[in-house]
N, C-alpha and C positions, 0 to 999 in steps of 0.2 A: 844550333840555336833556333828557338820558335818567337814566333811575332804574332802576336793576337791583337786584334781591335778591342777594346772594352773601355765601358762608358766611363769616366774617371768619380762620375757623383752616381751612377746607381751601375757598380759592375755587375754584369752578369756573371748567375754561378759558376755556368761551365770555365769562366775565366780566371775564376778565385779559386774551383775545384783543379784546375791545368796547374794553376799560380803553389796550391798546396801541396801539390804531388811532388813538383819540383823543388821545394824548400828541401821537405822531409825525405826526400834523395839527397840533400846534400848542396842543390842547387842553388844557383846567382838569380832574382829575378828584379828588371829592373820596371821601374814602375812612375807615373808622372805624382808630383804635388803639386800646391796651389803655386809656389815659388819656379823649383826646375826637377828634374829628373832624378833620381836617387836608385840605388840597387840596394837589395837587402840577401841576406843568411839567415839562416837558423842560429839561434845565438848560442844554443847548448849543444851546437857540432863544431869540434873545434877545427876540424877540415876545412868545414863549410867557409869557416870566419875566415880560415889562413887563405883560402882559396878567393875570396871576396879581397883581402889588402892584395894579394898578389894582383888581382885585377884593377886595383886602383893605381898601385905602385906605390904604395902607403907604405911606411913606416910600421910597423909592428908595435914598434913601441908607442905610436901614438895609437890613443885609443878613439873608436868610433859611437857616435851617439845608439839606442836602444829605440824604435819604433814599437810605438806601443798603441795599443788601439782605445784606451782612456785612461785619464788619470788615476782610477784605481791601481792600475796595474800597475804604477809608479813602485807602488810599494814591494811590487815582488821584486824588484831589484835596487830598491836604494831603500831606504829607511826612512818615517817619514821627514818628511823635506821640512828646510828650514820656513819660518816665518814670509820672509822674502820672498823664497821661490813658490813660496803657496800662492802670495798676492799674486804673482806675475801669471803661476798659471790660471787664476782665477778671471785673469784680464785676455791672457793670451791664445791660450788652449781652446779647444783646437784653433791649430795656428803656426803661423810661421816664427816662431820662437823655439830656440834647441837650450835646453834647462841644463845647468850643468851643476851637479849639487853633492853635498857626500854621499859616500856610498858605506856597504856596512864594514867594510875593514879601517884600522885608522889609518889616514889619509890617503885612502882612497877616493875618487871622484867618477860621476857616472853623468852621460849625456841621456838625456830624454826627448824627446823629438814627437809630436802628437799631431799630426798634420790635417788641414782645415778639411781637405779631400777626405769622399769618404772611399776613395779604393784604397791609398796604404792603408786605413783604420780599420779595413776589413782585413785585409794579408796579416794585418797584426792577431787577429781576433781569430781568423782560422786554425792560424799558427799554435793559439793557446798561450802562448810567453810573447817577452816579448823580441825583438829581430833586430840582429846587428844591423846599421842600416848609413851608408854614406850617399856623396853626390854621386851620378854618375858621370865619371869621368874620369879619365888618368891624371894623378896628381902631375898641380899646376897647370893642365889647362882649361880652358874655358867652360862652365857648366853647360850640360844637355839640354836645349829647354825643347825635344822634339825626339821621338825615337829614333829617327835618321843620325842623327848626330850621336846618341845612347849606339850607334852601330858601329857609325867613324871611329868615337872613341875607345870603344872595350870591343869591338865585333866579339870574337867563338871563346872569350873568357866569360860572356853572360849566358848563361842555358833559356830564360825565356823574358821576353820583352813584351808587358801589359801597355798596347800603342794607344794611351788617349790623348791623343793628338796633340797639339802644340800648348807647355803652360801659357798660363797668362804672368806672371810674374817671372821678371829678368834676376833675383836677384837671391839668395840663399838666403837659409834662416837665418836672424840673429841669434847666433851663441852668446848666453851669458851665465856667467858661472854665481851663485848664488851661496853664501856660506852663513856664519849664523847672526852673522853682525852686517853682511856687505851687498850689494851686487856689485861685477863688475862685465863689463861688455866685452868679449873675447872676439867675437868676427864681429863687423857693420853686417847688415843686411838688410832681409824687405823691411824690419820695425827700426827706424830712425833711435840711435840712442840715446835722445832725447827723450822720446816717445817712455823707452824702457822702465829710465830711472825716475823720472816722474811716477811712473806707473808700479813703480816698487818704493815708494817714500809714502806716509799717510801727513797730512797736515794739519799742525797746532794751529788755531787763532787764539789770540789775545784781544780781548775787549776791553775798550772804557769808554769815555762820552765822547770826547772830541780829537781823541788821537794823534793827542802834542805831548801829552806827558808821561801817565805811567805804562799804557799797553805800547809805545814804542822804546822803551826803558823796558819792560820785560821778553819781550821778543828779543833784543840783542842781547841782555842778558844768560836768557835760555840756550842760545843758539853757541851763543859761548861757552857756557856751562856745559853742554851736551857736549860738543865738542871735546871740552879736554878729557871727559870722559872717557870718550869714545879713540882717543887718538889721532881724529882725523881735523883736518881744515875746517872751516864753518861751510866753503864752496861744495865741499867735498859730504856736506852733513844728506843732500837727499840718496847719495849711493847708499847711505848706510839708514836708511827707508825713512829719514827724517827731511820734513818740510814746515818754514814758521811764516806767519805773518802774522799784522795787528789790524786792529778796525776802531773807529767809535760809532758807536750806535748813532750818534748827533752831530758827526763830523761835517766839517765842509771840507772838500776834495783839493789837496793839493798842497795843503800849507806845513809848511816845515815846522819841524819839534820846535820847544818855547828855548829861549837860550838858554832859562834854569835847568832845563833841561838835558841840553847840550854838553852845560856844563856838569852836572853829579854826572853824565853818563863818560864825561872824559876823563873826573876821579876817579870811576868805575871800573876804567880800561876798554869802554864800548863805545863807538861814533854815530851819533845820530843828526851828521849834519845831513847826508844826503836823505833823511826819509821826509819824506810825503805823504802826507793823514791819509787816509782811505773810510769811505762807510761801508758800513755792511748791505750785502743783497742776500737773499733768497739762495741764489746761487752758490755764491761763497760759502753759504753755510753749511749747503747740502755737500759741497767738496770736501768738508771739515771734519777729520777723525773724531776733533774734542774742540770746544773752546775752553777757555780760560777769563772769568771777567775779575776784575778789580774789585766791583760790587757788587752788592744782591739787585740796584736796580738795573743795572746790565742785564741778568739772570731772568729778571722778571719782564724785563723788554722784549730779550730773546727767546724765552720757554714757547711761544705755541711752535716756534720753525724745528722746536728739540720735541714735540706730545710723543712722539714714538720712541726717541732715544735719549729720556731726560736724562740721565745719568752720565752722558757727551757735554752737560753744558755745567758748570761748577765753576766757584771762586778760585781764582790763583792760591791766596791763603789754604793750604790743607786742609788748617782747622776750620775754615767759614768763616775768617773775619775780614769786613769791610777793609780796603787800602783808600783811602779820602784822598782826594782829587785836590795837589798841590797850586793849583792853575790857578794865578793873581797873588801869589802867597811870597813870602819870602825865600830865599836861597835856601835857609837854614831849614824850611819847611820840606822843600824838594830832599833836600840830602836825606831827612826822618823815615821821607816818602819812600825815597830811594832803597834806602839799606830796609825797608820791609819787603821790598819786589825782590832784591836779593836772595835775603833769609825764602821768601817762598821758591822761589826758581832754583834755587838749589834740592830743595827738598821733592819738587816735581822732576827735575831731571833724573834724579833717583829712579822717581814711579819711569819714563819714560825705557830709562835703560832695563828694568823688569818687565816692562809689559810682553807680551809673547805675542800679541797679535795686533795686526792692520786692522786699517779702515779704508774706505771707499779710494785713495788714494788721489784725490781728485784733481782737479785744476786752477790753479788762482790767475784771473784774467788780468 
């Protein structure tokens, strides 16, 4: 077994050129990320790989993520990646996230691993493919975050140790496995998976004027809607890359839906006791895949924060018709109001389940 110093953000060649000799022998070489320590194989020697779990004490049958030196290479071993997994590596990459996504057999599944360090991203790149790659350390115990420890745990099972010195991160990647409708978070790690699923959801706003009546009547509507679609919970709707809220352009902050309201949204089957008006900022809107307004003077309120992506700001109505603002009106008014926000929110849930791509994926404060 060899132990080399080398810089972990700019390796020296002789360290990469040591590092490549011994892959393409067949060899274990373990190597620091920004998280903790990992060993990698040559992924198309099938020695190399059995010779790598045997050093882990792995499971065979489980499979190990692919270090890859960018996300092009994704594609030499998986096919490309769902919607989901594109947003996240878009947000992640390089980075302590391990991508887990189908692969080209059916139901097959492949880990991706692209780490923020540019010494794995090089071993990946010399390599030419891309390298079976786990932590180092014997399964179940504690990650390496130091070559000393990468010696304790595997000594003369690893052939060469690239020692740059101690990581800075205590904690593995987040694994999350991404399919064509879902994310789901398979290990915790350094990215909170809070963090993740936000970051793999893009978000609807709903606009009207004051945010009592019809954009909180179609946000629960939508949200519903999607759902049953979709088979999941409404809780459950940003795993599956959806996020809603409402706004009025002229709201004042805080006040609860009108009870006409209240009440079409409980013939409805939607509860809007607990919402709370909101206005629109600058910021919200730049977090916002799409809006959706009730009216054209919504549209035209909000058009200079959309000059670069008019085509994100459009009426609820498909067709571009006005939905008129129930607010002082009678019950029977709300309910006419009502079953039009319906008739639209079914017809965009539709567009939603079609769509094929994210947006910015942002944040609602």
């Amino acid at each position: 077994m060899k132990r080399i110093k080398v810089s972990p953000e700019e390796p020296e060649p002789e360290a990469l050129a040591r590092a490549a000799e011994t892959l393409r022998a067949g060899g274990i070489v373990a190597f620091p990320t920004e998280t903790v320590y990992g060993i990698c194989a040559d992924a198309l020697n099938r020695e190399a790989v059995l010779k790598l779990y045997r050093a882990k004490g792995r499971d065979p049958e489980k499979a190990c993520a692919y270090l890859i030196a960018d996300a092009k290479t994704a594609e030499r071993v998986a096919p490309p990646m769902p919607p989901l997994a594109r947003r996240l590596a878009a947000r992640f990459w390089p980075g302590p996230v391990t991508l887990v996504v189908p692969g080209r057999q059916e139901g097959e599944t492949v880990g991706l691993r692209l780490p923020k360090l540019e010494l794995p991203r090089a071993l990946a790149d010399i390599a030419g493919h891309p390298l079976v790659q786990t932590s180092a350390n014997r399964a179940g115990e504690p990650a390496a975050l130091n070559a000393a420890a990468v010696l304790e745990s595997l000594g003369d099972t690893v052939d060469l140790v690239l020692d740059g010195g101690r990581t800075p991160g205590g904690k593995s990647s987040t694994v999350v496995r991404c399919d064509r409708r879902s994310v789901t978070v398979l290990r915790a790690g350094a990215v909170p998976q809070e963090e993740i699923v936000r970051a793999a959801s893009d978000l609807t706003l709903l606009a009207c004027t004051g945010n009592l009546c019809r954009s909180p009547l179609a946000e629960a509507l939508l949200r519903r809607a999607l759902a049953e679609r979709l088979g999941c919970t409404v809780a459950d709707l940003p795993r599956f890359g959806h996020r809603f809220a409402s706004f009025g352009t002229m709201a004042m902050v805080g006040k609860p839906a009108t009870e006409e309201s209240v009440t079409v949204g409980h013939e409805l089957g939607v509860d809007l006791r607990r919402h709370r008006s909101r206005i629109f900022s600058p910021k919200l809107l730049a977090s916002a895949r799409r809006v959706w307004c009730l009216a054209p003077n919504h549209v035209d309120f909000l058009l200079p924060y959309f000059a670069e992506r008019p085509d994100d700001l459009q009426l609820l109505d498909p067709k571009g018709r006005e939905i008129h603002d129930p607010y002082g009106r009678p019950l029977k008014v709300y309910r006419k109001v009502a079953d039009r926000i319906a008739r639209a929110v079914e017809k965009r849930a539709e567009e939603l389940l079609g769509s094929d791509e994210g947006g910015p994926g942002g944040q609602v404060d």
